[in-house]
C-alpha positions as CSV (number, residue, x, y, z in Angstrom):
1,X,-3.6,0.9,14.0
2,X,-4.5,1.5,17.6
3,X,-7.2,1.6,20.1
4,X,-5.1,3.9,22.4
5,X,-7.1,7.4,21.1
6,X,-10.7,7.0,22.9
7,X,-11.4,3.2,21.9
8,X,-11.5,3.7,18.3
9,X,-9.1,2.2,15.7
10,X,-7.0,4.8,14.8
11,X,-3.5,5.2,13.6
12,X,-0.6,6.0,15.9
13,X,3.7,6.9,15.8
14,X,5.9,6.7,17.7
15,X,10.1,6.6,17.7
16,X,13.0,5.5,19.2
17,X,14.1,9.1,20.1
18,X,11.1,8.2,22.9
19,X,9.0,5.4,22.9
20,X,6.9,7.1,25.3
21,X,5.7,9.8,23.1
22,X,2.5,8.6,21.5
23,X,1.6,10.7,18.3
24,X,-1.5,10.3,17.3
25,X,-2.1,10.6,13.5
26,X,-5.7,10.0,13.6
27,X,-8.3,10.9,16.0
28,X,-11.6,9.9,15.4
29,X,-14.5,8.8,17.5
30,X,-16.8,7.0,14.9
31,X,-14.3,6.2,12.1
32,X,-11.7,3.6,12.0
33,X,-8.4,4.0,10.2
34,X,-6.7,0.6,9.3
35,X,-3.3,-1.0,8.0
36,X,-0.8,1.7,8.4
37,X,2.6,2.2,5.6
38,X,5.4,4.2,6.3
39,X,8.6,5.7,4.9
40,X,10.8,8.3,5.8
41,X,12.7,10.5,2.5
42,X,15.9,11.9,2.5
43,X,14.6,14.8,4.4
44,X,13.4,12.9,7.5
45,X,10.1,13.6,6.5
46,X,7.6,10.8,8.0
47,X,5.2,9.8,5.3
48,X,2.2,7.7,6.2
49,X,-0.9,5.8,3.9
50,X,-3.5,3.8,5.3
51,X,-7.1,2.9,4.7
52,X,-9.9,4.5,6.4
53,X,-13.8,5.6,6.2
54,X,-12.6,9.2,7.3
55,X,-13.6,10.0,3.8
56,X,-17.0,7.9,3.0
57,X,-18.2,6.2,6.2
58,X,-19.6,3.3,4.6
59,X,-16.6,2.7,2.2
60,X,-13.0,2.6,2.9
61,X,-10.7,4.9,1.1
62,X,-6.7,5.3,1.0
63,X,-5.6,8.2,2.9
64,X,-2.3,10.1,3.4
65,X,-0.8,12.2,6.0
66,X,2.9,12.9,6.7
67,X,5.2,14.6,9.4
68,X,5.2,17.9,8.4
69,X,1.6,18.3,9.4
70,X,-0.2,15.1,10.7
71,X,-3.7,16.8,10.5
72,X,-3.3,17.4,7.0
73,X,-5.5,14.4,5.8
74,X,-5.3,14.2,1.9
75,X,-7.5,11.5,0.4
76,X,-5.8,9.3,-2.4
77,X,-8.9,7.3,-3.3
78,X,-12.6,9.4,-2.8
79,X,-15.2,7.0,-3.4
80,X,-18.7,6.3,-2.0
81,X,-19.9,3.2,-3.7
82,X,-16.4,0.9,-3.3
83,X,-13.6,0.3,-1.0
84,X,-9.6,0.5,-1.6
85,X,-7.5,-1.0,0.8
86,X,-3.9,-1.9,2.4
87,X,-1.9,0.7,0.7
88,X,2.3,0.5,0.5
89,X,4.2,3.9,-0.2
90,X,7.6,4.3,-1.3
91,X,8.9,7.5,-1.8
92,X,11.7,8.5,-4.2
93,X,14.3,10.9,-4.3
94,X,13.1,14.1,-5.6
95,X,10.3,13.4,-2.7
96,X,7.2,12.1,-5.0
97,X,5.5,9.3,-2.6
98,X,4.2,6.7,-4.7
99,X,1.4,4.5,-3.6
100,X,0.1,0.9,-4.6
101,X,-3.4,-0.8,-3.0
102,X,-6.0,-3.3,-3.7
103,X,-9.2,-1.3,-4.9
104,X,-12.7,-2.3,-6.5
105,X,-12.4,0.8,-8.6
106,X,-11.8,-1.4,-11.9
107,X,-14.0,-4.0,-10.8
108,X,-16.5,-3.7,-7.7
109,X,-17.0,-7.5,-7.2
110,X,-12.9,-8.6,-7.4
111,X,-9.6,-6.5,-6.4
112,X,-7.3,-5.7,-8.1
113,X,-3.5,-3.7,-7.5
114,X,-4.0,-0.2,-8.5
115,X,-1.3,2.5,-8.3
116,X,-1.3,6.3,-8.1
117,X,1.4,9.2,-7.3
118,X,1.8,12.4,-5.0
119,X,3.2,13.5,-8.8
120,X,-0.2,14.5,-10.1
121,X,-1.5,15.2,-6.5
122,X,-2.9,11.1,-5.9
123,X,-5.3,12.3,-9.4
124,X,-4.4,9.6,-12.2
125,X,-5.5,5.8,-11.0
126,X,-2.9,3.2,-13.0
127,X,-4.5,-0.4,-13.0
128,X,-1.8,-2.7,-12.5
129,X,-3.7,-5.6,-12.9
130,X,-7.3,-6.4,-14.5
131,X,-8.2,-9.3,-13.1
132,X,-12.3,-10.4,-13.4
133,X,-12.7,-13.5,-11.3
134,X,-10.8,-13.3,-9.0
135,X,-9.4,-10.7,-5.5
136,X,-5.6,-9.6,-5.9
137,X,-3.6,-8.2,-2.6
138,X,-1.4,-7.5,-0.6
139,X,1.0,-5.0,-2.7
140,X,4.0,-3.9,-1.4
141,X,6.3,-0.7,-3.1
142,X,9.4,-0.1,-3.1
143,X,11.7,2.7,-5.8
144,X,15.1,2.5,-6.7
145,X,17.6,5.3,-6.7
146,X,16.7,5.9,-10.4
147,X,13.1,6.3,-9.2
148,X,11.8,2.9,-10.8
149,X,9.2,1.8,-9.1
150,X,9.0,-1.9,-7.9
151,X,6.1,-3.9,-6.5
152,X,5.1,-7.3,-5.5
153,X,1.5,-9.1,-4.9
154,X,-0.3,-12.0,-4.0
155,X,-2.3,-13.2,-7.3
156,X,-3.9,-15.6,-8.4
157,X,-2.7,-14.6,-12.3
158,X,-0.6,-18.2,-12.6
159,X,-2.4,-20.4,-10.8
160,X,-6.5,-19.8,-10.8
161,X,-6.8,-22.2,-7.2
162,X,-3.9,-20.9,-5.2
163,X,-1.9,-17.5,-4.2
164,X,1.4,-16.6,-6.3
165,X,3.9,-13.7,-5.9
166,X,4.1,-11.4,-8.8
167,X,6.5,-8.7,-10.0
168,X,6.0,-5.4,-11.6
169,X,7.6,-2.1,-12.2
170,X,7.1,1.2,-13.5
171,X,9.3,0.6,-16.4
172,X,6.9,-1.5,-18.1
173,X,3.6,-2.2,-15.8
174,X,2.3,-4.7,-18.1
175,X,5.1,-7.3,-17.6
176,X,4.7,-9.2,-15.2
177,X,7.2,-12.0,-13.5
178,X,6.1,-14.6,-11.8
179,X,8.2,-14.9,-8.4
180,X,6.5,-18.1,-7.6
181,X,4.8,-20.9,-9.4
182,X,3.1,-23.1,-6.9
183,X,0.4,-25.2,-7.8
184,X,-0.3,-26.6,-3.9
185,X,-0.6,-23.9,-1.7
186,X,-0.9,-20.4,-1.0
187,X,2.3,-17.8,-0.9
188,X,1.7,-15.6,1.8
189,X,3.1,-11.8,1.4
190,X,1.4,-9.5,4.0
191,X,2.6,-7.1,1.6
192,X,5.5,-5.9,3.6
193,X,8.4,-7.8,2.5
194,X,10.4,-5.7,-0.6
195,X,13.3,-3.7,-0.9
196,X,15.7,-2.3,-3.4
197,X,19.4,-2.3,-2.3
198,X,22.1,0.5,-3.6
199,X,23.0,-1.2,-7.2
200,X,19.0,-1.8,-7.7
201,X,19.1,-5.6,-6.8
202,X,14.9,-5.8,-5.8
203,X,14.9,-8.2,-2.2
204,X,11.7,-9.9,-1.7
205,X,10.6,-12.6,1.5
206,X,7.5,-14.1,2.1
207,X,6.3,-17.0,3.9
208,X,5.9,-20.3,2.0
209,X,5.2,-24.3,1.9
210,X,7.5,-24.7,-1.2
C-alpha cells in the first residue's frame, strides 16, 4: 500500500521491466486499501487481493483485481457490520485464484482463517478454523501442481497464551499440524513466508525465539 495516488493509502505495481512505471491499482480519495498479495499464473497474468473499505466504508472487506483489467474491482468479502482482513492468494494451474484471510464473519468479537475461491466466483466462505476466544492471523496460501491448497497461520489453537504456526490443506481442512509448539513466546508469520516446490515439498520460514 501507498500514499503516492493523492495522499491516500492505496495500492500500487510496479516491475522490473521499469521501475519507473507506477501502476496504480487503486485510486481513491476517501478510502484506504491495505496489505497487498500477489501472484502471477502461468499466463503472466498479475493477480492482486487486499483489504479495503472500497466496498463498506466503515468495514473492511477483501478485494480483488488483476492485470487484465486493474479497474475491475470484484469484492470477495461484502459486508457492512464486520471486517476481513490480510488476504494471501495462490493461484493454480487451470487459473482458479484461491484466497485465505482473517475475517469476523464466523465470529464478530475473534478472527478466525477463512478461505474462498475464484471457482464459485469468491461466493462459498470455508471456515478454516472456529476459534471463540481467541484472534487467529496472518494466513499465508500457497497450491501445489496438483492444485492442493496449502496454508499456514499464527494461532493460538496449541498454546491458549502464546502464537503457534499451524498447517492446513484443502485435502482435509480439518487436520490440522502443528508446525510449532512453543509454550514461551510468540512465532511470528507476517503471513508471507510459504511455498510448494516441484515434487510438492510445502517450505515454510518465520521468525522465532525457539
Amino acid at each position: 500500500d501507498s500514499l503516492e495516488y493523492a495522499g491516500y493509502t492505496n495500492i500500487a505495481y510496479r516491475n522490473s521491466t521499469n521501475w519507473s512505471n507506477r501502476v496504480d491499482v487503486t485510486t481513491s480519495t476517501d478510502r484506504s486499501s491495505i496489505n497487498p498479495s500477489v501472484i502471477v499464473d502461468s499466463s503472466s497474468t498479475v493477480h492482486i487481493s487486499y483489504h479495503s473499505n472500497e466496498y463498506a466504508g466503515t468495514r473492511y472487506n477483501v478485494a480483488y483485481r488483476n492485470s487484465t483489467n486493474w479497474s475491475n474491482r470484484v469484492d470477495v468479502t461484502t459486508s457492512t457490520s464486520i471486517n476481513s482482513y490480510d488476504p494471501s492468494i495462490a493461484v493454480d494451474y487451470s487459473g482458479v485464484v484461491h484466497a485465505v484471510y482473517r475475517s469476523n464473519e464466523l465470529n464478530s468479537t475473534y478472527q478466525n482463517i477463512a478461505y474462498r475461491s475464484s471457482a464459485d466466483s469468491w461466493a462459498a466462505r470455508t471456515d478454516l478454523t472456529s476459534i471463540w476466544d481467541t484472534n487467529t492471523r496472518s494466513p499465508a496460501a500457497a497450491v501445489d501442481a496438483s492444485g492442493t491448497v496449502h496454508i499456514v497461520y499464527e494461532s493460538k489453537e496449541y498454546n491458549p497464551t502464546y502464537y503457534n504456526l499451524a498447517y492446513r490443506n484443502s485435502l482435509n481442512w480439518s487436520s490440522r499440524v502443528d508446525l510449532t509448539t512453543t509454550t514461551s513466546s510468540d512465532i511470528n508469520f507476517l503471513g508471507r513466508g510459504i511455498v510448494v516446490d516441484s515434487s510438492g515439498v510445502v517450505r515454510v520460514v518465520y521468525s522465532s525465539k525457539e
